[in-house]
C-alpha angles and dihedrals in degrees: 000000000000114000091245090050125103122245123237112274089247089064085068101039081052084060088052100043098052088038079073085054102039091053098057100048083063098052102046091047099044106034091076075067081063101049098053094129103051102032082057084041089062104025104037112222145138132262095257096056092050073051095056092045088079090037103064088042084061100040094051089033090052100041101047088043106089090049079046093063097038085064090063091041086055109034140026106315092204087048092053099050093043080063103039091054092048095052107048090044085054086060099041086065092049092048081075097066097059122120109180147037093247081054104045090050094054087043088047083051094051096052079045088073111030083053102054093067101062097066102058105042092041090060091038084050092050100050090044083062096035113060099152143043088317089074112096092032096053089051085043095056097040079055093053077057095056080041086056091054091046092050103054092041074100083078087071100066084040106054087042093063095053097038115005139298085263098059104082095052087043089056101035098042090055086044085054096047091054103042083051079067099048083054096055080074117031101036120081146163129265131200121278135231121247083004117109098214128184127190116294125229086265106055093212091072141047119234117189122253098200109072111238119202143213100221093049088044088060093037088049094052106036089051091058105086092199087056095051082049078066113050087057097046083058099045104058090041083061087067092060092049105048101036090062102046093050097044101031099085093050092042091058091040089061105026104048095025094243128152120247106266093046083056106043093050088043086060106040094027097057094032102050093040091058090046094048090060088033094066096041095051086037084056096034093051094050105041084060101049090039093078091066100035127038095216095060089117096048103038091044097069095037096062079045091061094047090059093041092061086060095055099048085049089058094043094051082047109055139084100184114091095220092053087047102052080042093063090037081061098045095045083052098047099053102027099058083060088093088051099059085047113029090092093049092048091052076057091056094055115017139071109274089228096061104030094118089057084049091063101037084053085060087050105052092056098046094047091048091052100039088050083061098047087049098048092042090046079060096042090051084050100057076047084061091249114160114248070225103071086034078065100052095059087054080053083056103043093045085069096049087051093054086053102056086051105058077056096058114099125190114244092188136080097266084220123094122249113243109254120271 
């Protein structure tokens, strides 16, 4: 495939199909950041241990990410997200029946590693199926579906403080565990680039015919020094992420005096929405410019971080409600520009065959460094130090981040290779 010419229609039913999934990753993990009042209220704990909730979900999800994504390097993709999903809904349900601290954090850890294996394998699955111009904006647009999950994990605190805390992982882990089966029939495998394949046993998927290994997948990316640009490009930005969603519900409860519903859609809803319209005009926008220079993908993301650190400065600033949900936009809107475009930019620089490794390696390093923002965003809390001044480090680290990545510089031919 040329990178003027269309996908097959199945490439983008592939995209619809995974923005359900991805929807609903997001929500399952993020809407416990919405029910801070009345999971506390049942299973009494600090701020430093809800803190450590999300924590322990970062620290397993980050660390198993990287053998996560070698398994859908190695083996069938669809097969490695129908499982993943199963299985993290399964535990979703089983979050609800949790009746102590000590409970919620080893079912927080479970969900840690049946969730680390969906990312990787979903935007390897995409750019198996997107080879063209289509590329950035299909992940793009498979990312507005993970923004639609986040935003309604509002729906957590909401529905907790109608029914019980328990209510929401009761319904969407039952809602997870039936869609794993609609999958079974509707998702399947593509051909992969700079990978022979032959038919697997089940005709319905490919199965690589060349073994790919964990060890070379590792040599392969760690010896690549704009890969490893990269990583920590990813790593620090996972600090931003993930230091925001977790604080951002409690910081508009107490600086602006709302409940926690009103909070906690306030958080995920603007933020979310901003960030919806943010992916598909970050892959939009480079997919365009990409067909006269060859950077578009890189340079793209990097003049969106540059506006998102504005807007995280106004919003640590404010204390008008309006200004503040202004700069949450803005911060959505450009920042979410990297994650329309951070897969095809590990296509840009990395090896095809190992390109799943590749982002569960990036993963690994911004969750575990998120986890620690988040717990010690709990700890300076319980230190009496304001969400406010927490904000004005991101604001900090997000330039940092713009800056690593003008430096980035693709070692690969920037056009697609034709299918196999």
């Amino acid at each position: 495939m040329t990178p003027d010419q269309k996908p097959p229609g199945r490439a983008w039913l592939v995209v619809a199909l995974l923005c359900v999934v991805g929807a609903l990753n997001y929500l399952d993990r993020n809407m416990i950041v919405t029910m801070r009042s009345s999971i506390i209220a049942a299973v009494p704990m600090t701020d430093a241990q809800f803190g450590l909730l999300t924590s322990i979900f970062l620290w397993v999800y980050g660390i198993l990410s990287p053998f996560a994504g070698f398994l859908a390097d190695r083996f069938s993709r669809s097969r490695v997200i129908i499982v993943s999903l199963f299985i993290w809904s399964a535990v979703t349900w089983l979050t609800a029946h949790a009746t102590t601290f000590e409970g919620l954090l080893v079912a927080r850890a479970l969900m840690g590693i049946s969730e680390a294996c969906y990312i990787p394998a979903a935007l390897a699955l995409i750019t198996d199926y997107h080879r063209g111009s289509t590329r950035s904006f299909a992940t793009g647009v498979h990312v507005a579906g993970i923004m639609v999950g986040q935003g309604f994990g509002g729906i957590g605190g909401w529905l907790a403080e109608r029914h019980t805390w328990q209510f929401p992982f009761t319904l969407f882990g039952i809602v997870g565990i039936v869609y794993a089966f609609v999958l079974l029939f509707t998702l399947r495998d593509s051909p992969r680039e700079g990978v022979a394949v032959v038919a697997a046993p089940d005709a319905r998927t490919i199965a690589p015919a060349e073994k790919v290994t964990f060890g070379a997948a590792i040599r392969s990316l760690l010896g690549n020094g704009s890969f490893l640009l990269a990583l920590i490009f990813f790593g620090l930005l996972g600090v931003v992420g993930w230091g925001l969603v977790g604080w951002l519900p409690t910081y508009f409860q107490e600086r602006f005096n709302l409940g926690q519903g009103a909070a906690g859609f306030s958080a995920t809803g603007w933020l979310n929405g901003g960030a919806f319209t943010g992916v598909l005009l970050g892959g939009w926008l480079a997919d365009r410019w990409s067909r006269t220079n060859p950077r578009a993908r890189i340079l793209v993301p990097a003049f969106g971080l540059c506006v998102a650190a504005v807007g995280v400065l106004v919003l640590s600033l404010t204390h008008v409600f309006a200004v503040a949900i202004a700069g949450l936009v803005l911060y959505g809107v450009t920042r979410t520009f990297t994650d329309a475009n951070m897969m095809p930019i590990l296509c840009l620089i990395t090896d095809p065959r190992y390109r799943a490794t590749g982002y569960g390696m990036l993963n690994l390093l911004a969750c575990t460094i998120g986890g620690v923002g988040i717990y010690a965003g709990g700890a300076l809390r319980d230190a009496k130090v304001e969400l406010s001044t927490m904000f004005l480090f991101v604001f900090g680290v997000i330039c940092v981040c713009a800056t690593l990545l003008f430096f980035l510089k693709p070692k690969l031919s920037p056009t697609e290779t034709p299918r196999s």
